[in-house]
N, C-alpha and C positions, 0 to 999 in steps of 0.2 A: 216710829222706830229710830233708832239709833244706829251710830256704824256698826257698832259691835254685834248688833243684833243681825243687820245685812250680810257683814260677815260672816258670823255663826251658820243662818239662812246659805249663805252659798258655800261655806264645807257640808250642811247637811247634804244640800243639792248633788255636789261634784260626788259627797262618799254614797248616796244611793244611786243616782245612775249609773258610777265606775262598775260597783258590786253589781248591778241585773247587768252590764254590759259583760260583764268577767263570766259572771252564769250563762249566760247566753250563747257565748261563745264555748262553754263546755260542753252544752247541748247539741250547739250545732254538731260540735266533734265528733263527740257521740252517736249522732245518727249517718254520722259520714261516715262508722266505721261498719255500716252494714254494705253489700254488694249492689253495685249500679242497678239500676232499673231505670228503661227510660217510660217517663210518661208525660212526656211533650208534645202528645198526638191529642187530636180535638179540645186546641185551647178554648175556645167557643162554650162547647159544652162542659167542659172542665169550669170556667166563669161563672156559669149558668148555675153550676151543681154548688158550686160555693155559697151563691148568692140565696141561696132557694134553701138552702140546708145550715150552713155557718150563718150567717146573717140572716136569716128570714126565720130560724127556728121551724122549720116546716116538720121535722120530725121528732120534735119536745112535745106538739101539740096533740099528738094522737093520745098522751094522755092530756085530757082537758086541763084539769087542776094543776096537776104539778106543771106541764105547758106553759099556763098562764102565767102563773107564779116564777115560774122561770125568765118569762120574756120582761114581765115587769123588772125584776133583778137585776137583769140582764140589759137592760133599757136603760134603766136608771142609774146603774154603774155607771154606764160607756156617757150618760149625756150630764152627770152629776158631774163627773172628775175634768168636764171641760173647763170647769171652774178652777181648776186645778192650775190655768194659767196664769188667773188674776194673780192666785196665790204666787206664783213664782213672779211676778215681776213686781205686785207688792211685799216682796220679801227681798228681794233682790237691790230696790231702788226706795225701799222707804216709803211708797207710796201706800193711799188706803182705798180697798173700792175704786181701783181704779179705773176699772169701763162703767162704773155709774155716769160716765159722762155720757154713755149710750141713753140715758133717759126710758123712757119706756120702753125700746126697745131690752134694754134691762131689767127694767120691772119685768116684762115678759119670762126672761128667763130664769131670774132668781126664782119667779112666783112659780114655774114650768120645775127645777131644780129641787126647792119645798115638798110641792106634793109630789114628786115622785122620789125622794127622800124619804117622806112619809108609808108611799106606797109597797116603797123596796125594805123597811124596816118592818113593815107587818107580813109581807112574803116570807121574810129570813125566820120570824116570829112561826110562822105557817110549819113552815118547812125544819121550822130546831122541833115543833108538838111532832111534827109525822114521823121523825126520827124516834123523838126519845119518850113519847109518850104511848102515841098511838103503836111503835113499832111495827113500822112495816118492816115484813120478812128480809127484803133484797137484801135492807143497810143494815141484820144483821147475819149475815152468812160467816162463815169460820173465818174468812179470809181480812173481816173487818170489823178484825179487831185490834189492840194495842194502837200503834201507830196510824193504821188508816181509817179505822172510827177518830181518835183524836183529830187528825187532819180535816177531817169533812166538819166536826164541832169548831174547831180552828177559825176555819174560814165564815162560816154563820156569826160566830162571837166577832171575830175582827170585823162583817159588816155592819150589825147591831152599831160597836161602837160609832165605826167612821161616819153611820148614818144621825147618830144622836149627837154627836161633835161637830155635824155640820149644823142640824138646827139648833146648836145650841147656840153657836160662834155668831148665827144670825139672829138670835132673839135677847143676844147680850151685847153686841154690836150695837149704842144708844145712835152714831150717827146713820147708820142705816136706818133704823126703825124709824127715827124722826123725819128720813126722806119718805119712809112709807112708801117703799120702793115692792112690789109686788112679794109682799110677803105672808102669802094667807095661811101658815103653818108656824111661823116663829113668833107671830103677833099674839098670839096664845099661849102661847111658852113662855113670852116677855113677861105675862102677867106675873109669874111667878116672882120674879125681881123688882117687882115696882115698888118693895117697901127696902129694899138695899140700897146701900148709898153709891154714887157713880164708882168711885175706887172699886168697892166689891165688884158691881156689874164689869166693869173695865178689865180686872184680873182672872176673870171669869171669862170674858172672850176673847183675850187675850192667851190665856192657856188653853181652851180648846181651840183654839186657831194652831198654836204651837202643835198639840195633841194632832189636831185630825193631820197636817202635814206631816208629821211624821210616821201618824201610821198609814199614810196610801206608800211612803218610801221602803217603812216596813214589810206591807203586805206586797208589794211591787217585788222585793227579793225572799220574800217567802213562794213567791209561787215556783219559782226550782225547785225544792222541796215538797210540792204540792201537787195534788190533784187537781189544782185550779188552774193549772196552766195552761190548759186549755183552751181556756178563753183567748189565748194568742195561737195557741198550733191550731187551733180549733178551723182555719181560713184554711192556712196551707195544706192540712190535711184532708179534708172538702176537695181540696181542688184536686190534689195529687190521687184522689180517691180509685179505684178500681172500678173504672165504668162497664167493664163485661158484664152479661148476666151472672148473676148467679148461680153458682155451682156448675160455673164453666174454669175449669183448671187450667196453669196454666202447662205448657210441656219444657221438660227441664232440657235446657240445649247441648248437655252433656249426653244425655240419651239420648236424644235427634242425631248428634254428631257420631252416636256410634250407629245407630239403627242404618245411618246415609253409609257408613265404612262397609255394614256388613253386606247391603247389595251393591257395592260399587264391587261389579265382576274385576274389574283392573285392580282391587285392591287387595293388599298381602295382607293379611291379619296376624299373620305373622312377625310382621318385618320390628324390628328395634325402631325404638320412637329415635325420633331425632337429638343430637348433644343439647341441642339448643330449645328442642318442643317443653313447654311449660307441665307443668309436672299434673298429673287427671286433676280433672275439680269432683268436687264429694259431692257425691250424690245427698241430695236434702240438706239439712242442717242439725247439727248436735249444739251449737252454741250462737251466740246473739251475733258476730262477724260473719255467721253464714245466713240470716237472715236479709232481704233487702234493705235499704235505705226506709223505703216508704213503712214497711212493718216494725221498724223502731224508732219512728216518727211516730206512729200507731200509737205503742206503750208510751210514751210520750204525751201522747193527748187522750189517754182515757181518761174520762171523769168518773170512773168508781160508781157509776150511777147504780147497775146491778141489773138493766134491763134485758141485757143479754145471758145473763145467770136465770133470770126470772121467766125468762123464756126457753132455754134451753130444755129439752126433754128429757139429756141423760142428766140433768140437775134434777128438773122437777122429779124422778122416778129412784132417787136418791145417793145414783153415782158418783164417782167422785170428782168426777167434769165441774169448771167452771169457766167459763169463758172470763170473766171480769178476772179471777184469778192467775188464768193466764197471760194477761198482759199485764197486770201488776206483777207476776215473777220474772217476764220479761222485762218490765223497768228495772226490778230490782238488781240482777243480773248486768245488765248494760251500764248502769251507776256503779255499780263492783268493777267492772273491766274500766271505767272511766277512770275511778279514782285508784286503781293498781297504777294506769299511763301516769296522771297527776305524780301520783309518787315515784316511779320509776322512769319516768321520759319517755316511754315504750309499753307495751302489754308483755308482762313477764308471767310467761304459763303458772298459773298457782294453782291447778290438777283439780279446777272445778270445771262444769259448764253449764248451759241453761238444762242440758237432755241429763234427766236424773239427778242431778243435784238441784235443780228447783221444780223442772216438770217433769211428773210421773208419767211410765208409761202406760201405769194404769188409766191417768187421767185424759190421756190423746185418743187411748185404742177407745174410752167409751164414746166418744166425739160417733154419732151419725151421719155426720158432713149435709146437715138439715139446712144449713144457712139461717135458721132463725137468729141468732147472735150479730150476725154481719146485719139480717132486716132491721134490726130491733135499735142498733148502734143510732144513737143521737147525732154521732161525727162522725159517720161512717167507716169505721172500724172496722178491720175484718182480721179476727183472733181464728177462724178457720184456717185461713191461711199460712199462721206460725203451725198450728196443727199438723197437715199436710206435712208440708216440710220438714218438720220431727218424725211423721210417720214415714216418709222416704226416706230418712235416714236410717232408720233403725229397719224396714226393708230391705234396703238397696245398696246398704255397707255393713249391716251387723247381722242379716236375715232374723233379725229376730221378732218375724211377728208373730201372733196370736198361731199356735194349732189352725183352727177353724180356718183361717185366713189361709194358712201354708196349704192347708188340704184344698181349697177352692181355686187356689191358682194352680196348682197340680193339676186337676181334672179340669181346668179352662185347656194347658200346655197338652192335656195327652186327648183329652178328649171333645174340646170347643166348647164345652159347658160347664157350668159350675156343680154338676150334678156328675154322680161315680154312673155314668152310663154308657155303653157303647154308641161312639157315633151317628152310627146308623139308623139309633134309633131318637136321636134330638129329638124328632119334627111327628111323635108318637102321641103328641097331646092332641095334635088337631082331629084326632081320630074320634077320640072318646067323645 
């Protein structure tokens, strides 16, 4: 290489990691602008669940195939792009193959590199037939389609390439091959060029060298934009995860705080709040600011996979519920309120919110509160939870729930049961 060429090499360098660092810090923003929640308790097990769930894939595997296929992918991304270094410092400094000086411990891993290049290129192959051939149901639900069918095609195509651009860079590479440095996938591929003259072979791995650098910088600032981001919140969100059981609620400390007012005998319920007392907090959430932290971190790192749609009951039985849909309206939502601030330095009310203008209340009240969706989540997701919180709102500041539901809390208030029956007789069943 040349200066010019180092050069070139380090504005590509500076303008793709400025751009994911600029991304980055929109996201962070954004998930900052949901309400504190602490979950700083049981770092240990918090560790543990990361490690066993983000990094261990323990629950991609209950389905065998896609599992597999996944971890391979997933493998071979994260130990392919270590390579990623050589690139930048022989792009930086001119050099070629520069830890060939590692000798076989290099054959080791170019050869390691290869086949799992190889591996990860017939997974993505796997995985574009069960999309677009075989169609399975999940990837195509209403919800995925335009934009989040292209996005998941997206990302398949941009690994195809980056994976074919690496063996190619290696099988037209003349001074590697001639080292016969562990390359038991490009020595095959070579063949293809053995009747081209060195210039050709030379131009030929010299632009896919150029090629594949520039598409991990591309793909690196496409994952903002992407359902694949995940593969980075995928840790944090593991860890920050909701270790309660299951369809253990949490209690909203605005009603704690009044239920404590109304038997504190000393206290006036009466009395005027104070000049300076902070103005009531809303019961639930109508919009993405009354959500926590963690639950738009959540929309954040769904990966669209669908197994919580696939699972869900009031989906299978044809309702208009979709879990995967609700956190994709909630991303949607929270990127609207980001880029309002972007543009105006602040969030300037534009008379939308997340409650009814993207989630129905049809779509909450079919919710069972099953937890199937939260088991089913590969990164531990819990869209029940945005749920809840819609449905307290629309409760507990608009009373607007369902008939059925206003009738059964009626007769819980006047009667102690969810049934139109006179007290006295609750305890009438054990008779019969």
């Amino acid at each position: 290489m040349n200066y010019i060429d180092n050069i070139a090499f380090a504005i590509l360098l500076i303008i793709g990691i400025g751009f994911f660092v600029k991304n980055s810090k929109k996201i962070v923003r954004n998930i900052k602008l949901g309400k504190s929640i602490d979950r700083s308790d049981l770092p240990k097990e918090r560790f543990q669940n990361m490690l066993k769930i983000a990094f261990g894939q323990s629950k991609m595997v209950k389905r065998p195939i896609a599992g597999i296929l996944h971890i391979i992918v997933y493998a071979g991304f994260i130990i392919i792009n270590i390579e990623v270094l050589e690139i930048i410092i022989d792009g930086l400094f001119g050099t070629h193959r520069v830890f060939s000086v590692l000798g076989g411990f290099y054959s080791f891993l170019i050869g390691s590199f290869e086949i799992l290049a190889f591996l990860v290129l017939a997974s993505v192959i796997i995985f574009w037939i069960r999309r677009m051939v075989l169609q399975i149901p999940r990837f195509w639900n209403k919800e995925m389609k335009g934009w989040p069918k292209n996005d998941a095609l997206n990302i398949l195509y941009f690994e195809m390439v980056l994976m074919s651009l690496f063996l190619i860079m290696n099988a037209t590479d003349n001074h590697f091959q001639n080292l016969n440095l562990g390359n038991p996938i490009s020595q095959y591929i070579a063949i293809l060029f053995h009747d081209s003259s060195f210039i050709v072979v030379n131009i030929i791995e010299r632009t896919a060298w150029w090629l594949h650098i520039i598409g991990i910088f591309i793909f690196l600032n496409y994952l903002y934009y992407s359902k694949h981001l995940h593969i980075l919140l995928a840790f944090p969100n593991t860890y920050f995860a909701n270790l309660k059981p299951n369809g253990q609620f949490t209690n909203l400390e605005a009603v704690t705080n009044e239920v404590k007012l109304m038997m504190d005998p000393s206290a006036d319920p009466y009395a005027a709040p104070a000049d300076n007392a902070a103005p009531p907090e809303k019961f639930g959430a109508s919009d993405v600011a009354d959500l926590n932290w963690v639950q738009l971190m959540n929309a954040y790192t769904c990966t669209e996979c669908g197994r919580c749609t696939a699972a869900c009951p009031a989906s299978i039985t044809g309702k208009e519920l979709s879990p995967r849909a609700i956190m994709m309206k909630t991303r949607d939502r929270l990127e609207e309120v980001g880029a309002n601030i972007d543009k105006n330095g602040k969030f300037i009310d534009d008379g939308k919110q997340l409650l009814n203008d993207y989630i129905t209340s049809e779509e909450i009240w079919a919710c069972t509160s099953c937890n199937a969706c939260v088991e089913e989540c590969p990164v531990n997701i819990d869209p029940l939870s945005i749920i809840i919180d819609l449905r307290r709102y629309l409760v507990m500041e608009q009373s607007a729930a369902p008939q059925e539901l206003n009738s059964m809390m009626t007769n819980i208030e006047n009667n102690g049961a969810p049934w139109q029956y006179n007290q006295m007789d609750r305890l009438n069943w054990k008779d019969e």
